[in-house]
C-alpha positions in Angstrom: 1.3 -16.1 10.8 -2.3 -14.4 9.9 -3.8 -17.9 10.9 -2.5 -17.7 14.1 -3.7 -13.9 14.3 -7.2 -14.3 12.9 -7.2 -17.4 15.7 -6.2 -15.3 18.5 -8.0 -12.3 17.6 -11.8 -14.1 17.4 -11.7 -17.6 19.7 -14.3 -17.4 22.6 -15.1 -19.9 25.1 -18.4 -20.4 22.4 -16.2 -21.5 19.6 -13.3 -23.5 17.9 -12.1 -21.6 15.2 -10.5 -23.0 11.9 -8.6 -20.3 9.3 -6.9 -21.9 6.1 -5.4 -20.6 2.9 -4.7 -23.9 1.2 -6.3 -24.5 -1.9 -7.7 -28.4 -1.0 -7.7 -29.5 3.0 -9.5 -32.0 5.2 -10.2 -31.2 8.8 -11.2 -34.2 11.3 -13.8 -32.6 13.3 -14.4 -34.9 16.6 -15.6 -38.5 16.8 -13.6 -39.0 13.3 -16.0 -37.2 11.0 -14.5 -36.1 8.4 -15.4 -32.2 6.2 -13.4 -32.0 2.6 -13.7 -28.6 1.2 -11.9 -26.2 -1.1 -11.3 -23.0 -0.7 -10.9 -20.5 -3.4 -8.0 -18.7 -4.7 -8.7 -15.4 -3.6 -10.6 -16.7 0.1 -10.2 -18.2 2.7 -12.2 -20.7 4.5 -13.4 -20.3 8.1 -15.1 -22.8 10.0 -15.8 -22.7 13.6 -17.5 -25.8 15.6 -20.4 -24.5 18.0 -20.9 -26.1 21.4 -22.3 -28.3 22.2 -23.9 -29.9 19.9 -20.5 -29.6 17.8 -22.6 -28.5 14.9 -20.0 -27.3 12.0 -20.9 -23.8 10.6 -18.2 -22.1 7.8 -18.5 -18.8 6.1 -16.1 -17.7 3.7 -14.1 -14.6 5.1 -13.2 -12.0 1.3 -9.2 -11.8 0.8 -10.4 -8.2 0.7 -11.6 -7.9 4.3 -8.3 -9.5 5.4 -5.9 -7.1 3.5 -7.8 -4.5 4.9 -6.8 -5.5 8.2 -3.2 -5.9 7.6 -3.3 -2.8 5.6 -4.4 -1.0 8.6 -1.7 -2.9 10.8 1.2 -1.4 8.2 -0.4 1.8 7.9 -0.1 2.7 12.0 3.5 1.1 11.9 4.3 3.5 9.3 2.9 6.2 11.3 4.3 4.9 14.2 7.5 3.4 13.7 8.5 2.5 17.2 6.0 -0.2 17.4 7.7 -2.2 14.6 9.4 -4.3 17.3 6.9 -5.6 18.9 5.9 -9.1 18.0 3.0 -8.8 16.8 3.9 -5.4 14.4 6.8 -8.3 13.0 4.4 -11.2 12.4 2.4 -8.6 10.4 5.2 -7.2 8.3 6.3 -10.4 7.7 3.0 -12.1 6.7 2.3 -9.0 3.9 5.6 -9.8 2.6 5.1 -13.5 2.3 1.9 -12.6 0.5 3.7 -10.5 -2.1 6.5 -13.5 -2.3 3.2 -15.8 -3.3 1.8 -13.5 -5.4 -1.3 -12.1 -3.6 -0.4 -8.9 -2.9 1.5 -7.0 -5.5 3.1 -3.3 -4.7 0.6 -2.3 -8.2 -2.0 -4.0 -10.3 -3.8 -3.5 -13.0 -7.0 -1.6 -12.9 -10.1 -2.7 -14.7 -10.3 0.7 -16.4 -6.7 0.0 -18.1 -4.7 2.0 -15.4 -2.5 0.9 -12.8 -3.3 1.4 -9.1 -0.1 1.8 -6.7 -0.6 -0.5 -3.2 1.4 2.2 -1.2 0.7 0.2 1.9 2.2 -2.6 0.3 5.8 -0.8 -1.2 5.6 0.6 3.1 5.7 -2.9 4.3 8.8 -3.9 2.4 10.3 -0.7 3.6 9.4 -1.9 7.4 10.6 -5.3 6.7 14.1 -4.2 5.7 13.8 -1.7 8.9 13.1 -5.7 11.3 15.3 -7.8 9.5 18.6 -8.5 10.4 22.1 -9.1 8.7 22.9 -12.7 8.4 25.6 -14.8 6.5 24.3 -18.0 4.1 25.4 -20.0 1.5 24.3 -21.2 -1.3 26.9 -23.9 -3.0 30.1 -22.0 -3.2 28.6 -18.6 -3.1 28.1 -16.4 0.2 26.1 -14.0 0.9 25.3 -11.3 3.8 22.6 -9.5 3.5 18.9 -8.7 5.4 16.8 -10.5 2.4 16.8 -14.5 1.9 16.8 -15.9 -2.0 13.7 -17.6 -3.3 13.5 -21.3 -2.9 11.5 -24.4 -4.7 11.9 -22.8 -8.3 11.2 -26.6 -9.2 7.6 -26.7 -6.7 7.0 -23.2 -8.4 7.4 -24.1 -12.0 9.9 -21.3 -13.0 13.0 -22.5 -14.8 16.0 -20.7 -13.5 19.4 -21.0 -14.9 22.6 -20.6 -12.9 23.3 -17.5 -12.3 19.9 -16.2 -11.5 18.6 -14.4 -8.3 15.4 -13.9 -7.2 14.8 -12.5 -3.6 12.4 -13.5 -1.3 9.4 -11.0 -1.7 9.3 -11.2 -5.2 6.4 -13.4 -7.2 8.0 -15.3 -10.4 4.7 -16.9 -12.0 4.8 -20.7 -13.2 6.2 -21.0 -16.9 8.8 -17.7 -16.1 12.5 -17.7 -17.5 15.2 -16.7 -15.6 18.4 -16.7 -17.3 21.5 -15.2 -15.5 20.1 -12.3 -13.8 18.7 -10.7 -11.0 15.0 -9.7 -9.4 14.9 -7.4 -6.6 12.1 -7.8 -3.6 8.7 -6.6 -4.7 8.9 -7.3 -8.7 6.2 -9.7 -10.2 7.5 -11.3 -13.5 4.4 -12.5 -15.9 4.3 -16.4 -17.0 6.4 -16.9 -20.2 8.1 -14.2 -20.0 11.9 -14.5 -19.9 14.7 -12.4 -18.0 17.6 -12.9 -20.3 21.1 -12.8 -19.7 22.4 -9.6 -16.7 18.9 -8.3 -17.6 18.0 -6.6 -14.0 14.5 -6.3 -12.9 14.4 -3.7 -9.8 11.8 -3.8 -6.8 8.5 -3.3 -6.9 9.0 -3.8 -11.3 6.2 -5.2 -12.8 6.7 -7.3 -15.9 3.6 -8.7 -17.7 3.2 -12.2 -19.8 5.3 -13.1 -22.4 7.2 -10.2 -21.9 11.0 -10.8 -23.5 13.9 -8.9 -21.8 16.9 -9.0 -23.6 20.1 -9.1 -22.6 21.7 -6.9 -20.2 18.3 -4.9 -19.6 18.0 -2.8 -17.1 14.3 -2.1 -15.7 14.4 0.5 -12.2 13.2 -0.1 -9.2 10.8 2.4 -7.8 10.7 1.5 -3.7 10.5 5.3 -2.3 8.3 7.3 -2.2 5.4 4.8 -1.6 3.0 6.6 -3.6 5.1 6.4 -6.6 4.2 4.6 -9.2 6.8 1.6 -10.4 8.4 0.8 -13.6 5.7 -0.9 -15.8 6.3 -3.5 -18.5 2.8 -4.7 -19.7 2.1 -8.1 -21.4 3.8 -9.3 -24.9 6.6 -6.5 -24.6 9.9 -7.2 -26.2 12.7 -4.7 -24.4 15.3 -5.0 -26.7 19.3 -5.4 -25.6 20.7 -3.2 -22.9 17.2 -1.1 -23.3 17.2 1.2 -19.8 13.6 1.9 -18.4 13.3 3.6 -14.9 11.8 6.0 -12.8 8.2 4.5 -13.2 8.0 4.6 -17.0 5.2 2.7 -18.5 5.4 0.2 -21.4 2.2 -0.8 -22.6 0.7 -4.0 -24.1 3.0 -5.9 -27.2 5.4 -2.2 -27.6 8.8 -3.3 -29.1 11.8 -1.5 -28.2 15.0 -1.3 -30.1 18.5 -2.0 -28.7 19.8 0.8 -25.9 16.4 3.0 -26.0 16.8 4.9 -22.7 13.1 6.2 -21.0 12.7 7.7 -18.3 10.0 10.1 -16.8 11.6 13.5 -18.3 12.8 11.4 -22.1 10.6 12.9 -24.9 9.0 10.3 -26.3 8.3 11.0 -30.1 5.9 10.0 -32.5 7.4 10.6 -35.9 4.6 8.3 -37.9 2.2 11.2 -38.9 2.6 14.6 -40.9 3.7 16.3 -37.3 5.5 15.0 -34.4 3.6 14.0 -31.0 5.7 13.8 -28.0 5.1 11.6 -24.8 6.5 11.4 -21.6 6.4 8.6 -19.3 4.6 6.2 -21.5 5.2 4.4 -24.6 2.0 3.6 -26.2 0.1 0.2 -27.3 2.1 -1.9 -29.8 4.5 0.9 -30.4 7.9 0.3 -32.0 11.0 2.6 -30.7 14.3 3.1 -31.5 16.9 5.6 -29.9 16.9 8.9 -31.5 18.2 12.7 -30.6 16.5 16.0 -30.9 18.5 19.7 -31.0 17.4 21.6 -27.9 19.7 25.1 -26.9 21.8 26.1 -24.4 24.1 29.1 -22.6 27.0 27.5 -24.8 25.3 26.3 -28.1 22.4 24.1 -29.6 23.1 20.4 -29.1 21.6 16.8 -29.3 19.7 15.4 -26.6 19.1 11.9 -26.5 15.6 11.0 -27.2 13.0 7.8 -28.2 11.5 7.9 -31.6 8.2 5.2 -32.3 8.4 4.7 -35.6 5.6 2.4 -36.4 2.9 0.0 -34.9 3.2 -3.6 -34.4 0.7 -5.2 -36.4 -2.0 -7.3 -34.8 -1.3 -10.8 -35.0 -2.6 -14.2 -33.1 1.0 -15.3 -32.8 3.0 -12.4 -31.1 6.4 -14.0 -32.1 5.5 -13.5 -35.6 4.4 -10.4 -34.8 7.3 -9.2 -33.2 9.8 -10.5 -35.9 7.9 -8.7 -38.6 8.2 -5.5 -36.5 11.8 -5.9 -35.9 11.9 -7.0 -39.8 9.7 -4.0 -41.5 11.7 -1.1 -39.4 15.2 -2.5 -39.1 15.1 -2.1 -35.7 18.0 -3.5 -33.7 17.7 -6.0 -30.9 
């Protein structure tokens, strides 16, 4: 563990040193004295006891500086791959992807200027853990599996509801208040609070699916794994992806877009804006509060002119305090099919 690291790595024969993560602990320091403190969600707490007076100093050590040194770890494994079976190299591929499994690392977040920013070191580190972990057989009631990747556990401790047949593995973060109908969610996807993965919706690795995000049934959002520096699939907050809707290849869905039954995107699909006097095409991105439906456009060939499959927004989901109502009169003013 990082703990145990961080413990090895900066003990002298000066100090006793303390590394915690949890959110509320007590420590008993000698001769029964007791120290309560919290730590912070996105710290963590070191205290170290000076000899010999056993005076009690604590500083509190940035998430940031300890990424940064488990980043570098995972960056010279990737560089230097024969070193991933060493002990050490495991404990640190390992820790980053227990991280990602809680939710403090993701393989992508959101940027405070509105963008995305890809954690390639992170999307590397599941690669390496697949690379250390080995094929086992488990159970799980009547079911067996064999596979390198464990199933997440304590839905119930977590506060996810998950219906039977849902899957989850371990290294994927499925916030308190999430839905998972029967489905699946591969390693490295985060899946926003009260939002719901409906019925064989799929949600592939290193996916990111906002709040209140509605998948319908038989969705299909792609994983993006390889290359590292590639950005994933992208489904921002208040999205509703209508049924059997297919989004891969690092597409981006931004905030409260509706999308109509089997709209197909991915990074070479024109994306066309037929609202205005002339048509604006996207690629790669459907827009804010956009509403899309499938469509076809004529493009030429060697043997003849024929339609190619395409996504037409046709209007703009109206603003609205109450995004459900929102969403039905979007579905309801354009006849768009769910």
């Amino acid at each position: 563990m990082l703990s145990d690291f961080f413990f090895s790595a900066l003990i002298t024969g000066k100090y006793y040193l303390v590394v915690t993560s949890t959110k509320n602990a007590i420590l008993t320091k000698y001769y029964s004295e007791k120290i309560e403190f919290s730590s912070k969600e996105n710290f963590f707490l070191i205290l170290w006891i000076e000899k010999p007076n056993f005076g009690i100093h604590g500083l509190f050590l940035c998430k940031q500086q300890i990424m940064e040194q488990l980043q570098d770890t995972i960056e010279k494994l990737w560089d230097h791959p024969e070193l991933v079976n060493e002990n050490l190299s495991r404990d640190a591929i390992r820790e980053t992807i227990a991280f990602i499994d809680e939710g403090r690392l993701r393989p992508a977040e959101p940027s405070d200027d509105g963008n995305w920013k890809v954690n390639e070191w992170v999307k590397k580190a599941i690669l390496l853990y697949f690379r250390i972990q080995e094929m086992v057989t488990f159970e799980v009631g009547p079911l067996e599996f064999h596979d390198k990747i464990p199933l997440k556990t304590n839905y119930a401790g977590k506060g996810v509801r998950v219906v039977p047949h849902a899957i989850a593995r371990y290294g994927s973060y499925i916030e308190p208040g999430a839905i998972l109908m029967p489905s699946y969610v591969n390693i490295g996807a985060w899946v926003g609070s009260g939002s719901m993965v409906d019925t064989w919706a799929t949600v592939g690795s290193c996916a990111q699916i906002g709040r209140n995000v509605h998948l319908a049934g038989g969705v299909g959002i792609g994983g993006v794994l390889e290359p590292p520096q590639a950005s994933p699939t992208i489904i921002e907050d208040n999205c509703f992806i209508g049924s059997r809707c297919i989004v891969v290849e690092g597409v981006r869905v931004k905030k409260e877009a509706v999308l109509g039954a089997n709209v197909v995107l991915t990074q070479s699909t024109h994306i066309i804006d037929v609202t205005g006097n002339e048509a604006v095409t996207y690629k790669g991105e459907i827009p804010e509060r956009s509403v899309v439906i499938p469509g076809s456009y004529s493009k030429s060939f060697p043997a003849g002119t024929y339609n190619v499959n395409c996504a037409l927004i046709i209007g703009t989901r109206k603003e609205s305090t109450d995004k459900k109502v929102s969403l039905n009169d979007a579905l309801r003013d354009y006849n768009v099919a769910v």
